[in-house]
Biopython code that builds the backbone (N, CA, C, O; Angstrom):
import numpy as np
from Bio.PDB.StructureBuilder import StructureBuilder

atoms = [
    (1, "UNK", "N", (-15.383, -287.315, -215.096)),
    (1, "UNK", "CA", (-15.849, -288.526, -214.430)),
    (1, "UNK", "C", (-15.168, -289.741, -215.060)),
    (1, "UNK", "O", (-15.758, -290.818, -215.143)),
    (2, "UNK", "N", (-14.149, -289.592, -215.421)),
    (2, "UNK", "CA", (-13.345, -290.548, -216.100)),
    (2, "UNK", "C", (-12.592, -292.146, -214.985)),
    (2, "UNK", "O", (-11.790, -292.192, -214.052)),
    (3, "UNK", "N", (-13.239, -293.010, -215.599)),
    (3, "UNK", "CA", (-13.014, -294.319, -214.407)),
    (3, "UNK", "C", (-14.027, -294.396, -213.787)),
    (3, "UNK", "O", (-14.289, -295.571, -213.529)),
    (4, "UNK", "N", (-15.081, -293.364, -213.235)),
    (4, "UNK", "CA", (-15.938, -293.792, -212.625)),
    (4, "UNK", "C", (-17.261, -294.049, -213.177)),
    (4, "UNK", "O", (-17.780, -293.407, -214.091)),
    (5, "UNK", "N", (-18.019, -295.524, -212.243)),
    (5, "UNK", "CA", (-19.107, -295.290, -212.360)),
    (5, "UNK", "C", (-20.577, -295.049, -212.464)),
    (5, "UNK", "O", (-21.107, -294.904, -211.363)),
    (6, "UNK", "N", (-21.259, -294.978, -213.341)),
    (6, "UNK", "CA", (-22.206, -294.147, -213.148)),
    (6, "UNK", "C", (-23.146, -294.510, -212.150)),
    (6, "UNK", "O", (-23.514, -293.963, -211.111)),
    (7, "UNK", "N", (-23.530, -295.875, -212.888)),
    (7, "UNK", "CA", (-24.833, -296.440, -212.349)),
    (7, "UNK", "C", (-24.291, -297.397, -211.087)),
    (7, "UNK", "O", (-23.362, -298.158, -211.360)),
    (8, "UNK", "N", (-24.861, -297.405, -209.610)),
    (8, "UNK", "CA", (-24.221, -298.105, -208.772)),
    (8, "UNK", "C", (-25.563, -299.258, -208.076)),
    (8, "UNK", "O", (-26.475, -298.699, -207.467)),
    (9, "UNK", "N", (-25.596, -300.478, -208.180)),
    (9, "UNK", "CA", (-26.692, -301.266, -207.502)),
    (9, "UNK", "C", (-26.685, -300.848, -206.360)),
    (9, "UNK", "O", (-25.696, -300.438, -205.753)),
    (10, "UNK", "N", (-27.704, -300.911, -205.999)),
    (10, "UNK", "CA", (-28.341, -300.795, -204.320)),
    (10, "UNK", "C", (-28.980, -302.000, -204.103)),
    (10, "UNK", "O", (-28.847, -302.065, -202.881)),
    (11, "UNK", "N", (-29.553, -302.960, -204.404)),
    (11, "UNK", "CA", (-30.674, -303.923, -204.637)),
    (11, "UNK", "C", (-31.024, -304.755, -205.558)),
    (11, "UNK", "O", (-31.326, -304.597, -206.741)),
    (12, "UNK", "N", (-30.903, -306.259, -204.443)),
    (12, "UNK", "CA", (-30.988, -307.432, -205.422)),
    (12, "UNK", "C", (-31.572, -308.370, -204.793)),
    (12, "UNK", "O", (-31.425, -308.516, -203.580)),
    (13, "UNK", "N", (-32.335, -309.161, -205.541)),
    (13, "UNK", "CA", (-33.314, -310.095, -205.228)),
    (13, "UNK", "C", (-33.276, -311.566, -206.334)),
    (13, "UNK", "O", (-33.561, -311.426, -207.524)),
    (14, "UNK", "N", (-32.957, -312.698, -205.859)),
    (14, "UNK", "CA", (-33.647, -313.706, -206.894)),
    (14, "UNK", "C", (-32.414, -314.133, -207.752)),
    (14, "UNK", "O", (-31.595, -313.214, -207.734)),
    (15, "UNK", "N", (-32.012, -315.118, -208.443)),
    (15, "UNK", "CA", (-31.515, -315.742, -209.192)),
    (15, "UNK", "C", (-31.824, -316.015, -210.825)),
    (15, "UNK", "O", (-30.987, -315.973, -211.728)),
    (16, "UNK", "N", (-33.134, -316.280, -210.939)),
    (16, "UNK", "CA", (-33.573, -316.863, -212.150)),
    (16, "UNK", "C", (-34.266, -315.226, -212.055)),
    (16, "UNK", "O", (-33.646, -314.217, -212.392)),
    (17, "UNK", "N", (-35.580, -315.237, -211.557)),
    (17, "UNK", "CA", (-36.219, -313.836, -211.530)),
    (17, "UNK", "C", (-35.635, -312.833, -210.853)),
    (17, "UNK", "O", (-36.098, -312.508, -209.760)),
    (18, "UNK", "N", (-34.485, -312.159, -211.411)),
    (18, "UNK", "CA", (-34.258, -311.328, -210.595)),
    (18, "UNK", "C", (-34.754, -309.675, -211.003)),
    (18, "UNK", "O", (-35.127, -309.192, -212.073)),
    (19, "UNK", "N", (-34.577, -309.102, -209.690)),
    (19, "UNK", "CA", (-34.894, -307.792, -209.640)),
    (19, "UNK", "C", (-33.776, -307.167, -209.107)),
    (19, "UNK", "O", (-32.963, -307.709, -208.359)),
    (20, "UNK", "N", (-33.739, -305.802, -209.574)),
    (20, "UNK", "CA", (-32.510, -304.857, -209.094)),
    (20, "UNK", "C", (-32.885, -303.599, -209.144)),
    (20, "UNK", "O", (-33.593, -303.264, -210.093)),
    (21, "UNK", "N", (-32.495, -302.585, -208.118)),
    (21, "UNK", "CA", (-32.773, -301.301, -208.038)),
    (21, "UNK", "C", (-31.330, -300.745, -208.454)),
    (21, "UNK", "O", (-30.388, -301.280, -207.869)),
    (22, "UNK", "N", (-30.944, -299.462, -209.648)),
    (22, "UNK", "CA", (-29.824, -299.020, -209.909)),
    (22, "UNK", "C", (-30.298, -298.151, -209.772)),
    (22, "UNK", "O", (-31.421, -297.798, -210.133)),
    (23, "UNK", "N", (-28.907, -297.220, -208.775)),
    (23, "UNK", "CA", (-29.153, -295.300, -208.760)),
    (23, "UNK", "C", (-27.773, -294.894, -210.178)),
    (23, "UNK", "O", (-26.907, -295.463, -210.843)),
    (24, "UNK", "N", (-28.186, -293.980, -210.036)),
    (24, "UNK", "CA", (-27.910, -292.736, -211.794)),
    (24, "UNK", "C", (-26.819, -292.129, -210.463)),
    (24, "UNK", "O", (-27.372, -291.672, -209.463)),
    (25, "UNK", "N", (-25.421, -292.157, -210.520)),
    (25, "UNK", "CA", (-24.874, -291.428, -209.230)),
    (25, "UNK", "C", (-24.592, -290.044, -209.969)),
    (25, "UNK", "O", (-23.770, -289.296, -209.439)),
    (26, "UNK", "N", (-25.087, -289.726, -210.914)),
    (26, "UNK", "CA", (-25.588, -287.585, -211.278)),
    (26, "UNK", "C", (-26.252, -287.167, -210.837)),
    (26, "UNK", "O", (-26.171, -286.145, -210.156)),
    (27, "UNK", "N", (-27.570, -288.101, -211.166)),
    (27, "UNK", "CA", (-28.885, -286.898, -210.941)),
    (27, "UNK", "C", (-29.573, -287.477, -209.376)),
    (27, "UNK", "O", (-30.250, -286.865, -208.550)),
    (28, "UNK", "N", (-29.091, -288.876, -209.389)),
    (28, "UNK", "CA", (-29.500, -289.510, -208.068)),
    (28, "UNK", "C", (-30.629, -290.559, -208.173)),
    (28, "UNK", "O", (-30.994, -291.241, -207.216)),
    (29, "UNK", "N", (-31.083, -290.622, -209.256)),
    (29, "UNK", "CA", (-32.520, -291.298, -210.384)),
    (29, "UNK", "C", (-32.312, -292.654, -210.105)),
    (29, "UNK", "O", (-31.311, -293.318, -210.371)),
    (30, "UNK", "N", (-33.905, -293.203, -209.239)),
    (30, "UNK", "CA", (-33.404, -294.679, -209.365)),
    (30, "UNK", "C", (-34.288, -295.637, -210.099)),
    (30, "UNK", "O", (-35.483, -295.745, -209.826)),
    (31, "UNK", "N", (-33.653, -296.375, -211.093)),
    (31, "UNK", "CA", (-34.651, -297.583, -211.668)),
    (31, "UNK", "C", (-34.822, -298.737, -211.055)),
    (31, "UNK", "O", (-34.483, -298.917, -209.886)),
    (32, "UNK", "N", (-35.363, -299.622, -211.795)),
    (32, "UNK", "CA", (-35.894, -301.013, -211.239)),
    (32, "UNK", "C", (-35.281, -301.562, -212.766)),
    (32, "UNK", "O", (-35.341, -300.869, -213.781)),
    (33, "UNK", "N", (-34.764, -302.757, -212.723)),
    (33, "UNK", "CA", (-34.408, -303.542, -213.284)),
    (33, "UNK", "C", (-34.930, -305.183, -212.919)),
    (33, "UNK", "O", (-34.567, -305.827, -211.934)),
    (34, "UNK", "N", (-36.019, -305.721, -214.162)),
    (34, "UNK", "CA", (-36.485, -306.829, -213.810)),
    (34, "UNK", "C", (-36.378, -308.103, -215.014)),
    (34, "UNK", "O", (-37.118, -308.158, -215.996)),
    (35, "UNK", "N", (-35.303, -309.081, -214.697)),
    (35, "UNK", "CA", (-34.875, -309.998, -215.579)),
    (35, "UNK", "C", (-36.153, -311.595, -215.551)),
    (35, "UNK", "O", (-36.797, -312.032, -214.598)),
    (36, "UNK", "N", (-36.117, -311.897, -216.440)),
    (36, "UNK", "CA", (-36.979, -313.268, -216.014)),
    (36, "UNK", "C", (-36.955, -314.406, -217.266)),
    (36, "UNK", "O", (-37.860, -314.602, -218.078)),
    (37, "UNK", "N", (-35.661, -315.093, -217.182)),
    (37, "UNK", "CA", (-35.306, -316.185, -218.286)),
    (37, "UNK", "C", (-34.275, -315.194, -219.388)),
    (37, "UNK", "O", (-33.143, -314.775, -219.148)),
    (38, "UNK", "N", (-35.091, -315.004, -220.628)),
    (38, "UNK", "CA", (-33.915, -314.162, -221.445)),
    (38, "UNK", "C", (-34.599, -312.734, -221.798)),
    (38, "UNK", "O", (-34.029, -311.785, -222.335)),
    (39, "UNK", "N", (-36.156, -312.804, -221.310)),
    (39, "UNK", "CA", (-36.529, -311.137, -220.906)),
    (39, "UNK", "C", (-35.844, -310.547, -219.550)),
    (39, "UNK", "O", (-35.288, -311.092, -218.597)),
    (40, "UNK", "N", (-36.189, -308.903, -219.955)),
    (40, "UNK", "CA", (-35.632, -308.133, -219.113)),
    (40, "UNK", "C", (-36.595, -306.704, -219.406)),
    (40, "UNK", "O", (-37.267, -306.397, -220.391)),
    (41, "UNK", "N", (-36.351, -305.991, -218.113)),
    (41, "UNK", "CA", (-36.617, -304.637, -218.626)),
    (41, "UNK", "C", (-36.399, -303.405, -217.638)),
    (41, "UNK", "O", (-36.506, -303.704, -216.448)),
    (42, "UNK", "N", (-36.217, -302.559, -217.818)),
    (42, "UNK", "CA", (-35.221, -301.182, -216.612)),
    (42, "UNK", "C", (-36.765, -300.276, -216.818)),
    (42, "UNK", "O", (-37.488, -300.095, -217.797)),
    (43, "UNK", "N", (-36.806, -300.027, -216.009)),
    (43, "UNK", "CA", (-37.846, -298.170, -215.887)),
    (43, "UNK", "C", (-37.628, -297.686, -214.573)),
    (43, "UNK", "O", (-37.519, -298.266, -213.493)),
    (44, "UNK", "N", (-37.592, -296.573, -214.884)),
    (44, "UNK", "CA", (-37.576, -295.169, -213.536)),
    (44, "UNK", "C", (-38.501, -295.686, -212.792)),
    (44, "UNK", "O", (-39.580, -296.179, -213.120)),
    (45, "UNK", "N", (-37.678, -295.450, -211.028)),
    (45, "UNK", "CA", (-38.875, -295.588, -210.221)),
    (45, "UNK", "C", (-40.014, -294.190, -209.765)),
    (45, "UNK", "O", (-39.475, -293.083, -209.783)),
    (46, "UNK", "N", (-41.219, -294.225, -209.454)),
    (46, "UNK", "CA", (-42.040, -293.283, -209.585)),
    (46, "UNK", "C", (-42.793, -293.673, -208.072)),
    (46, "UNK", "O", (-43.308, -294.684, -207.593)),
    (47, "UNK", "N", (-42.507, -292.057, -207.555)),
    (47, "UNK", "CA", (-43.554, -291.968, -206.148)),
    (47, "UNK", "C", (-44.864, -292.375, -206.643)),
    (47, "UNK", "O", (-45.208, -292.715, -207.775)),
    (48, "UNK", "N", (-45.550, -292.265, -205.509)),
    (48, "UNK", "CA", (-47.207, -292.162, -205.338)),
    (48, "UNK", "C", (-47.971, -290.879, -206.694)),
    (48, "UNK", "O", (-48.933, -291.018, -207.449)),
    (49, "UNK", "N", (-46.911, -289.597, -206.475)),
    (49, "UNK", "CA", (-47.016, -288.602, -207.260)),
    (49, "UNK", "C", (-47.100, -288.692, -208.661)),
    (49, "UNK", "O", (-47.791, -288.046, -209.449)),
    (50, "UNK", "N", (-46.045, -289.864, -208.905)),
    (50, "UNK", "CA", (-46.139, -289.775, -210.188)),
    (50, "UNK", "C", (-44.212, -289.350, -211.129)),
    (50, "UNK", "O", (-43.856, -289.514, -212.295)),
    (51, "UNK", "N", (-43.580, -288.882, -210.101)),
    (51, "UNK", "CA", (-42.356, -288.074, -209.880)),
    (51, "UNK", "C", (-41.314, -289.422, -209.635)),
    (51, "UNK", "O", (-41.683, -290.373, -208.945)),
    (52, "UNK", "N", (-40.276, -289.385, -210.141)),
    (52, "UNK", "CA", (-38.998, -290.058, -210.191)),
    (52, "UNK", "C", (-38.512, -290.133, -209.046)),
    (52, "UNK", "O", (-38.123, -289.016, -208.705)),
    (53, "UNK", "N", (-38.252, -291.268, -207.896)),
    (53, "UNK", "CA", (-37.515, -291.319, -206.386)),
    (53, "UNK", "C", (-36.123, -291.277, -206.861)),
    (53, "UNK", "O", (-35.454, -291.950, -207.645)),
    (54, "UNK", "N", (-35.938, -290.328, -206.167)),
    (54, "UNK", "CA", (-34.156, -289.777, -206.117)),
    (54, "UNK", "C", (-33.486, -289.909, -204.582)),
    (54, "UNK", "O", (-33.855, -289.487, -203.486)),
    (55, "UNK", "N", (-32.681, -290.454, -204.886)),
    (55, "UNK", "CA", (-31.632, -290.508, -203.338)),
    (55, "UNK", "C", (-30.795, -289.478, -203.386)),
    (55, "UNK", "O", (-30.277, -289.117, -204.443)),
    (56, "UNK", "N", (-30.657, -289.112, -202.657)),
    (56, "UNK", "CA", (-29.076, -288.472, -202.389)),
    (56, "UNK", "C", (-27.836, -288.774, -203.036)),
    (56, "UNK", "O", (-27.403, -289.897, -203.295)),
    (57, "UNK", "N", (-27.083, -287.199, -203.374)),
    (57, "UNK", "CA", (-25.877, -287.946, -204.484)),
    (57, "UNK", "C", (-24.992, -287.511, -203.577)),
    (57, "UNK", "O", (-25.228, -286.707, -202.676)),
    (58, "UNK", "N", (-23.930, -288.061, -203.822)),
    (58, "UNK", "CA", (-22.712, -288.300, -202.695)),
    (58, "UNK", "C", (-21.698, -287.304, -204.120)),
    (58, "UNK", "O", (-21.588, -287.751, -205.262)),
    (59, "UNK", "N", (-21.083, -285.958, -203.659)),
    (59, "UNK", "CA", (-19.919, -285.275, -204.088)),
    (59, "UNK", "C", (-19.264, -286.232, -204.689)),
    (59, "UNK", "O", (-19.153, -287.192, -203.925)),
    (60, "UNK", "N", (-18.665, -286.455, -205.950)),
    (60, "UNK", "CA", (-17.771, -287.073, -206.451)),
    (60, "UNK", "C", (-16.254, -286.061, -207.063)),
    (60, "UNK", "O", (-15.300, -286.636, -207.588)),
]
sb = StructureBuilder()
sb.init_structure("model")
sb.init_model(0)
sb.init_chain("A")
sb.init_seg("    ")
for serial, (resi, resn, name, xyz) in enumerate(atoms, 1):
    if name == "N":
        sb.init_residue(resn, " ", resi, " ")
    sb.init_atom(name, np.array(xyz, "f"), 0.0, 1.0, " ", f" {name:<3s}", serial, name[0])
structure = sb.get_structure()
């Protein structure tokens, strides 16, 4: 996987507060990324279940 990569945005919101959804393009794993002044913080997103939302991974 050399050159490519990993993590690809899907989703963005906001300027000062922003929010961002990044997919994992391995396992397909998507986080939330939420900035606000000079905090920040990333966590896995989680169904209703409780379980990690995964998209579809595209063959690389």
């Amino acid at each position: 996987m050399t050159g490519d990569k990993r993590f690809k945005k899907v989703y963005s919101q906001g300027t000062v507060n922003v929010t961002e959804i990044w997919v994992d393009q391995d396992t397909g794993v998507n986080y939330i990324f939420h900035a606000s002044g000079y905090a920040g913080g990333l966590t896995p997103m989680l169904d209703r279940d409780g379980k990690p939302v995964i998209s579809p991974v595209e063959n690389r």
